[in-house]
Structures are given as structure tokens and as C-alpha cells.
KOLGUKOL-787461 format. One line per 4 residues: number of its first residue (from 1); their letters; for each residue x, y, z of N, C-alpha, C, CB. Coordinates in pm, 1 decimal, padded with zeros to 6 digits. Each point is the difference from the previous one (the first is absolute). Glycine has a CB too. Layout:
<pts>
NUM) A) X,Y,Z,X,Y,Z,X,Y,Z,X,Y,Z | ...
</pts>
This chain:
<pts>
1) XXXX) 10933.3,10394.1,09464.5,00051.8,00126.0,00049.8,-00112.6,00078.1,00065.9,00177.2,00003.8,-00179.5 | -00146.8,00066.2,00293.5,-00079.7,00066.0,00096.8,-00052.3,00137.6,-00073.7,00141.2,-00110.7,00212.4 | -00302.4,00164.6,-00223.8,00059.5,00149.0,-00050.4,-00041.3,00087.9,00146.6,-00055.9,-00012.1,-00320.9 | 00016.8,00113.2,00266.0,-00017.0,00115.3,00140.7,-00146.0,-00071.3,00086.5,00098.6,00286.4,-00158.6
5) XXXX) -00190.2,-00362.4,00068.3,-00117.6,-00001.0,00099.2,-00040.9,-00187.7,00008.9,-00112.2,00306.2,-00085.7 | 00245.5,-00390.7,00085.0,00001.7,-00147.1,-00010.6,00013.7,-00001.6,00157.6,00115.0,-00078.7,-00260.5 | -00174.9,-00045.4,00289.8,-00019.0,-00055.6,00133.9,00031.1,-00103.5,-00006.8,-00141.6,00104.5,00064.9 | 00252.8,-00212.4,-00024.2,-00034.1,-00157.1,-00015.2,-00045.2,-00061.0,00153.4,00196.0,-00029.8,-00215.7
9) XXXX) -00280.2,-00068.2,00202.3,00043.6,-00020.8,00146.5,-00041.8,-00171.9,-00041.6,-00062.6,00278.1,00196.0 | 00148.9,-00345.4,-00117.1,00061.3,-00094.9,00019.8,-00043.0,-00112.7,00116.6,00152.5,00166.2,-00104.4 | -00290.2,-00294.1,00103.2,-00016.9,-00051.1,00120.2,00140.5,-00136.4,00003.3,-00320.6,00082.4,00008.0 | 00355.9,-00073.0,00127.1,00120.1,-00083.3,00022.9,-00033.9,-00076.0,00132.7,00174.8,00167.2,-00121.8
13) XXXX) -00147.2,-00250.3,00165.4,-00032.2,-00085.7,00135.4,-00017.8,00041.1,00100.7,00091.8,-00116.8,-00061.6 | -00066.1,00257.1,00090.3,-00029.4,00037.9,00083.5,00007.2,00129.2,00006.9,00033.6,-00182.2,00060.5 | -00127.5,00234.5,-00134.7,-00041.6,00110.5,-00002.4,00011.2,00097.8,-00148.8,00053.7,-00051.8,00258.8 | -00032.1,00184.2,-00305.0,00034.7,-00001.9,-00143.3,00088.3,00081.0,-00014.7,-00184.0,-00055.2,-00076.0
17) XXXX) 00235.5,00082.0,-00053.9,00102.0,00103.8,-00041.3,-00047.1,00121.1,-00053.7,00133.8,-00170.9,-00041.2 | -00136.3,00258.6,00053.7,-00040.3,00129.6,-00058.2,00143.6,00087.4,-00084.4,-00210.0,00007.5,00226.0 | 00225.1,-00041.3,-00369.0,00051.0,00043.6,-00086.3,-00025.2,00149.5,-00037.5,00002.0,-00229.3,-00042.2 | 00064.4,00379.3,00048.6,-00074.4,00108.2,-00063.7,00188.7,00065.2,-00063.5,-00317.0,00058.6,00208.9
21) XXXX) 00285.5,00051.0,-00280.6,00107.5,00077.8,-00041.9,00010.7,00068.0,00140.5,-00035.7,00030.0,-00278.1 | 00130.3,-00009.0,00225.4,00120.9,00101.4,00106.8,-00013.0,00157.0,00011.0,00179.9,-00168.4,-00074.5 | -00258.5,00241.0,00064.0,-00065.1,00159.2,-00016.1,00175.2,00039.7,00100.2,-00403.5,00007.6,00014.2 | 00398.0,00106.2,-00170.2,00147.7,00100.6,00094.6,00083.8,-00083.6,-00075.7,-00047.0,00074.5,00291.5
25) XXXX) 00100.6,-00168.7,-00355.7,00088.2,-00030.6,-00030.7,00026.0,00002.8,-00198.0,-00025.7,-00118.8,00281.6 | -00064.1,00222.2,-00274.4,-00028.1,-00025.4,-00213.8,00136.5,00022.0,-00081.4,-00265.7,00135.1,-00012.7 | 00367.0,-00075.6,00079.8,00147.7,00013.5,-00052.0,00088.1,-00109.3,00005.9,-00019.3,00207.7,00062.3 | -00030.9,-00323.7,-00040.0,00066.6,-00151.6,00020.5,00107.6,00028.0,-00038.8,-00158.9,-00157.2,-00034.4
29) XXXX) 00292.0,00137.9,00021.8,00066.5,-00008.6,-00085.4,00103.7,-00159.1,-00014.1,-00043.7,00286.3,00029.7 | 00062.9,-00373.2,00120.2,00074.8,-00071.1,-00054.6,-00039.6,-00109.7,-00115.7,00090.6,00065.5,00211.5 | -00219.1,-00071.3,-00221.7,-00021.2,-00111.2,-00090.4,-00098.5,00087.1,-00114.6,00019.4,-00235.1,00199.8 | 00030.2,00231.8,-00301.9,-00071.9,00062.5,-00112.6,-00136.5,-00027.9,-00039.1,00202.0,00005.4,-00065.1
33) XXXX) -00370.8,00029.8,00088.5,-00067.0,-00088.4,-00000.8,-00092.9,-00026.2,00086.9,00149.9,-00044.3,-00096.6 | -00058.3,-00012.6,00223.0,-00039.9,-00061.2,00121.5,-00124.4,00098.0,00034.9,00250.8,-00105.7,00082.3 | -00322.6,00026.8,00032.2,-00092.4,00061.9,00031.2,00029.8,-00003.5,00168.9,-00160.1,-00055.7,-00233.6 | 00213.1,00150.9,00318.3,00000.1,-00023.3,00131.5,-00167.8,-00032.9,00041.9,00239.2,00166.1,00032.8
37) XXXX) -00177.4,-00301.0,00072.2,-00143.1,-00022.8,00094.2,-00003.7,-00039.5,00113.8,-00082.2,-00045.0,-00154.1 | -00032.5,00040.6,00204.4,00013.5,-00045.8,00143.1,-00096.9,-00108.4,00061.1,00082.8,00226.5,00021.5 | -00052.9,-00320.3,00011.2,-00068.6,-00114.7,00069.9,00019.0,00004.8,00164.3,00043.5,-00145.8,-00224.2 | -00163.6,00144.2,00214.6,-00076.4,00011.4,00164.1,-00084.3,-00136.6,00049.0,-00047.5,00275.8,-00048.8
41) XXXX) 00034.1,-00342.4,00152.3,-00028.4,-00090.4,00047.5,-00148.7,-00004.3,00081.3,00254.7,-00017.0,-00020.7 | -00358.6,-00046.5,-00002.8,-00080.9,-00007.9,00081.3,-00055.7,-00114.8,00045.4,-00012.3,00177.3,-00075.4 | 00082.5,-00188.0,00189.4,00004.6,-00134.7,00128.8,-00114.7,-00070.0,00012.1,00136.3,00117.8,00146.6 | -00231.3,-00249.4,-00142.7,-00090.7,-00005.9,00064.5,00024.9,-00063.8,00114.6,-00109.9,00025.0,-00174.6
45) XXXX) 00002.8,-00004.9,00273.3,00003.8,00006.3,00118.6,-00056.4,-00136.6,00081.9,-00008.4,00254.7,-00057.8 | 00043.7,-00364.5,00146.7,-00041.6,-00116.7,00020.0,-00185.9,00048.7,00080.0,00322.9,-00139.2,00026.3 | -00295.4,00251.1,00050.1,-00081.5,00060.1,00080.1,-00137.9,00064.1,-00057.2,00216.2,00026.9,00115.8 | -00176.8,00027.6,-00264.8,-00106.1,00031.2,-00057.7,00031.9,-00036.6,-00156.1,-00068.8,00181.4,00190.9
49) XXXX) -00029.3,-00215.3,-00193.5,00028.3,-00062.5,-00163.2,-00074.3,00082.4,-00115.5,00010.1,-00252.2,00098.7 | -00056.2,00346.6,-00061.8,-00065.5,00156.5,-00105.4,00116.3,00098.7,00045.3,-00318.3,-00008.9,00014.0 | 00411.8,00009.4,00036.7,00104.3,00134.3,00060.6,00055.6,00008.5,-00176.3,00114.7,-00063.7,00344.5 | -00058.7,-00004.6,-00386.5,00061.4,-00023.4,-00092.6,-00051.6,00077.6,-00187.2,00046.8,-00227.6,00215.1
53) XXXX) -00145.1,00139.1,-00164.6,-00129.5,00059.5,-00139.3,-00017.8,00129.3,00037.0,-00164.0,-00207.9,-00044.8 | 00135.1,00269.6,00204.1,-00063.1,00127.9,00012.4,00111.6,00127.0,-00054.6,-00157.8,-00110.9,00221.0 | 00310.1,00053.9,-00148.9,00110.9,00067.9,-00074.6,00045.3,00030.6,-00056.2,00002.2,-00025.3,00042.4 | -00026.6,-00071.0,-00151.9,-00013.6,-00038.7,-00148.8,-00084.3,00124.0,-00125.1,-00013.6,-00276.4,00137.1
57) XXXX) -00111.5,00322.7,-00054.5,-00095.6,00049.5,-00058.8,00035.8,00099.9,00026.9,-00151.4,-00128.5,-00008.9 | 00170.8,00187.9,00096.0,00077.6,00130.2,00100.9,00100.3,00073.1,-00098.2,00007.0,-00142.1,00251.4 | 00088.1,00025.7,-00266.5,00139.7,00090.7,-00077.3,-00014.7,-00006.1,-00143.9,00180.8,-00062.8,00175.0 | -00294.0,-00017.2,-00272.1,-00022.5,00054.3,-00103.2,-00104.1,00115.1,-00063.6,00098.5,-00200.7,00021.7
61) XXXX) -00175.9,00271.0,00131.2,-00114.8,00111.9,-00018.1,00117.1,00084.5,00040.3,-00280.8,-00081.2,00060.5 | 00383.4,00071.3,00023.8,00102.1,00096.6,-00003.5,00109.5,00050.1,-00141.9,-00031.9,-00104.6,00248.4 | 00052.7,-00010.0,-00271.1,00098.9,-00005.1,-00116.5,-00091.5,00097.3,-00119.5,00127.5,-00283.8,00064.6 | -00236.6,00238.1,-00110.0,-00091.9,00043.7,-00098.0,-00071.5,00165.7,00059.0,-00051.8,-00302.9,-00076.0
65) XXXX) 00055.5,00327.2,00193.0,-00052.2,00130.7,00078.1,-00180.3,-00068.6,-00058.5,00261.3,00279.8,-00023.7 | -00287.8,-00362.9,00057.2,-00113.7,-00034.5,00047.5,-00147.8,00039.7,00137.6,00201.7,-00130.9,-00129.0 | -00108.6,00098.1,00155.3,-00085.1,00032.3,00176.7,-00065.1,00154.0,00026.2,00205.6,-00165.0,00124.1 | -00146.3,00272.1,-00178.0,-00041.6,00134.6,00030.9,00037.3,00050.0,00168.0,-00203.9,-00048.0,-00200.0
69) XXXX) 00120.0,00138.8,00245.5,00030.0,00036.2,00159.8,-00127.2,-00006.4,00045.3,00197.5,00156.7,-00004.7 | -00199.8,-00069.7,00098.7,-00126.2,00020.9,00048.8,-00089.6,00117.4,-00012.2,00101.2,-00134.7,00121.9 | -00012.1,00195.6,-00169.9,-00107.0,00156.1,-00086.1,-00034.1,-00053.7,-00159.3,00163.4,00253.6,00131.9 | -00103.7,-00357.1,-00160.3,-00071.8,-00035.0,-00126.3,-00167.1,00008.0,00020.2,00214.9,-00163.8,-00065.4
73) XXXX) -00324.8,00140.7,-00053.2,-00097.7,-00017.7,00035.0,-00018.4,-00133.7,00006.9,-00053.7,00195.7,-00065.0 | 00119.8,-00306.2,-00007.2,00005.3,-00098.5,00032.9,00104.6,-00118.4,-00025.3,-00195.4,00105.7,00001.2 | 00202.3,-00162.9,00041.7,00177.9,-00086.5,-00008.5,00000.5,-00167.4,00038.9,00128.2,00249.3,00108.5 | -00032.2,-00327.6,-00151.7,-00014.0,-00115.8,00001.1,00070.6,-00061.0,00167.6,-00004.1,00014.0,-00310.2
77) XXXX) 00024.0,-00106.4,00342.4,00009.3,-00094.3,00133.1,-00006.2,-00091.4,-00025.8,-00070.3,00090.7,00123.7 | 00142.4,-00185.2,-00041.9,00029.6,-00117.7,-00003.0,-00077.2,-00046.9,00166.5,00250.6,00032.8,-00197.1 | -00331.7,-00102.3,00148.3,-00101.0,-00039.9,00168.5,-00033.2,-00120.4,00011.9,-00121.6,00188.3,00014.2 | 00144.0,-00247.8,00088.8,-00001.7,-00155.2,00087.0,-00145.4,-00011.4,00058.6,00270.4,00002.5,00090.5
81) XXXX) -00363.3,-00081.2,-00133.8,-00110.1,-00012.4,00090.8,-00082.3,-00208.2,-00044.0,-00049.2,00385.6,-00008.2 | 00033.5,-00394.9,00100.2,-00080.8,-00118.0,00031.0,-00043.5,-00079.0,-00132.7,-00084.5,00125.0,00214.8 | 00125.7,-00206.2,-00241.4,-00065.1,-00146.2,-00060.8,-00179.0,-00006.5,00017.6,00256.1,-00143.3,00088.3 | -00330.9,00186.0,-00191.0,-00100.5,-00048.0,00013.3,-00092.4,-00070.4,00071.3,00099.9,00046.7,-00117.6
85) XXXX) 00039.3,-00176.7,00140.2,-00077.0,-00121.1,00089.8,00078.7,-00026.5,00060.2,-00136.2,-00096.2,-00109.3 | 00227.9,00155.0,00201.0,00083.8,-00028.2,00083.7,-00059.4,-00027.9,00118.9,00145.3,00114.0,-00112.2 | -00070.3,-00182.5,00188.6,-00077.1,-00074.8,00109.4,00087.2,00033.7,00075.2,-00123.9,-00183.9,-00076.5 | 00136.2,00248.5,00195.8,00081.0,00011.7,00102.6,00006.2,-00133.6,00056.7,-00047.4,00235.5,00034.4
89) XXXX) 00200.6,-00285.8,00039.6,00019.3,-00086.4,00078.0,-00109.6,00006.0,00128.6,00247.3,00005.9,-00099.3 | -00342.5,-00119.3,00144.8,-00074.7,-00065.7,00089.1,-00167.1,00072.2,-00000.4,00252.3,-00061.7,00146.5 | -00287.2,00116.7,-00287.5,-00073.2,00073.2,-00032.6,-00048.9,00039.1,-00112.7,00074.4,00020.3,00151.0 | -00174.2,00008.4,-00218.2,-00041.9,00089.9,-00104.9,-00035.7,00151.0,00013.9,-00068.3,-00206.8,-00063.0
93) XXXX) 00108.6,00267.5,-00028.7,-00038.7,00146.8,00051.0,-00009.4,00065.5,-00188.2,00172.9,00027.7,00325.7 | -00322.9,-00001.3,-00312.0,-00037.3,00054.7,-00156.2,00018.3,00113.9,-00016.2,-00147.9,-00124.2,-00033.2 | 00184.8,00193.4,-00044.3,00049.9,00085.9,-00116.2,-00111.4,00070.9,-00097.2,00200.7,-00164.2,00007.4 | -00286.4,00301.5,00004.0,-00031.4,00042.6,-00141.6,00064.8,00037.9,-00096.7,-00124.9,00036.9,00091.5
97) XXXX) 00096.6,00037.3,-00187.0,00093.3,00033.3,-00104.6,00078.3,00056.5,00065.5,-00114.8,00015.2,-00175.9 | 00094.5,00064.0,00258.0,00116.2,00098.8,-00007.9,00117.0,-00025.8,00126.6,-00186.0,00187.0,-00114.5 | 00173.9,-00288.8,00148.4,00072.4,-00044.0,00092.8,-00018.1,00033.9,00146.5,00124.8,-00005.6,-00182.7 | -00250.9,00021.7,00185.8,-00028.1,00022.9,00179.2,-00085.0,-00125.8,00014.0,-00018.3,00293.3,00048.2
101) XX) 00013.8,-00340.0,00078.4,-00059.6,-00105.1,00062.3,-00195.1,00025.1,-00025.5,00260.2,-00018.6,00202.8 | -00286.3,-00058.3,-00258.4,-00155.1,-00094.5,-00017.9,-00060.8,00003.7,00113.7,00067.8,-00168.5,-00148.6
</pts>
């Protein structure tokens, strides 16, 4: 059973399920018990194969009020950057820590 701050999420073949309660609905009444919920879908993508994971991370700093704004003093993100040792196609191109070019 779901309570107010349960998250399930679900990896499936293609892509995952995101399980949460139903907020607004605490007067359930047809099923005595029951817990209204809602399942949401997150697709992955043939085109990018991190879209999925990044979405993923996205709607559970939302769900939890994670992330903050931007007048916070400081707040969490979800950020995409370079493979260590990634090698661009017909080329090498190095990387310091912080992800600017060597």
C-alpha cells in the first residue's frame, strides 16, 4: 500500500513506470481502504539513450520537492556531461575535470 510520501517506480522494456498516490483524492470512497494512484510512463528514446534516466531523475526531485529554485542558496540538478574518456567519432578530444577541453 502507497502512503503520502511512497514512490514506486518500475524498469519495464522500454522505459519505466512511475507509481505515486493520488494527492486531492484522501476521501476515496468507492473502495474502503483503497489507496487512489497514479501511473505515469517514462518512454525511452531510440535517439537518446540517457533521455529516459534524465526524466526519470527529474520527476522524482519533483515528486519529493527536491530540486529547490533559483533564489534557493543552493539546490539539486540533474546534468549530462562527457564520459571521461569519450572519444568523439574520427578523433580524440581530452577532457579536465571539469569538463572543458585539455
Amino acid at each position: 500500500m502507497l502512503d503520502d510520501y511512497t514512490l514506486e517506480i518500475k524498469r519495464v522494456s522500454d522505459g519505466f513506470i512511475i507509481r505515486h498516490r493520488n494527492e486531492g483524492f484522501e476521501d476515496f470512497e468507492e473502495t474502503p481502504g483503497a489507496v487512489p494512484t497514479i501511473e505515469s510512463v517514462v518512454s525511452d528514446s531510440d535517439l537518446d539513450e540517457l533521455s529516459s534516466g534524465q526524466e526519470l531523475l527529474w520527476r522524482v526531485m519533483d515528486y519529493f520537492s527536491l530540486g529547490g529554485d533559483r533564489y534557493d542558496k543552493e539546490r539539486l540538478q540533474v546534468i549530462r556531461e562527457r564520459g571521461d574518456k569519450y572519444e568523439e567519432p574520427g578523433g580524440v578530444i581530452n577532457y579536465n575535470a571539469e569538463g572543458d577541453k585539455a
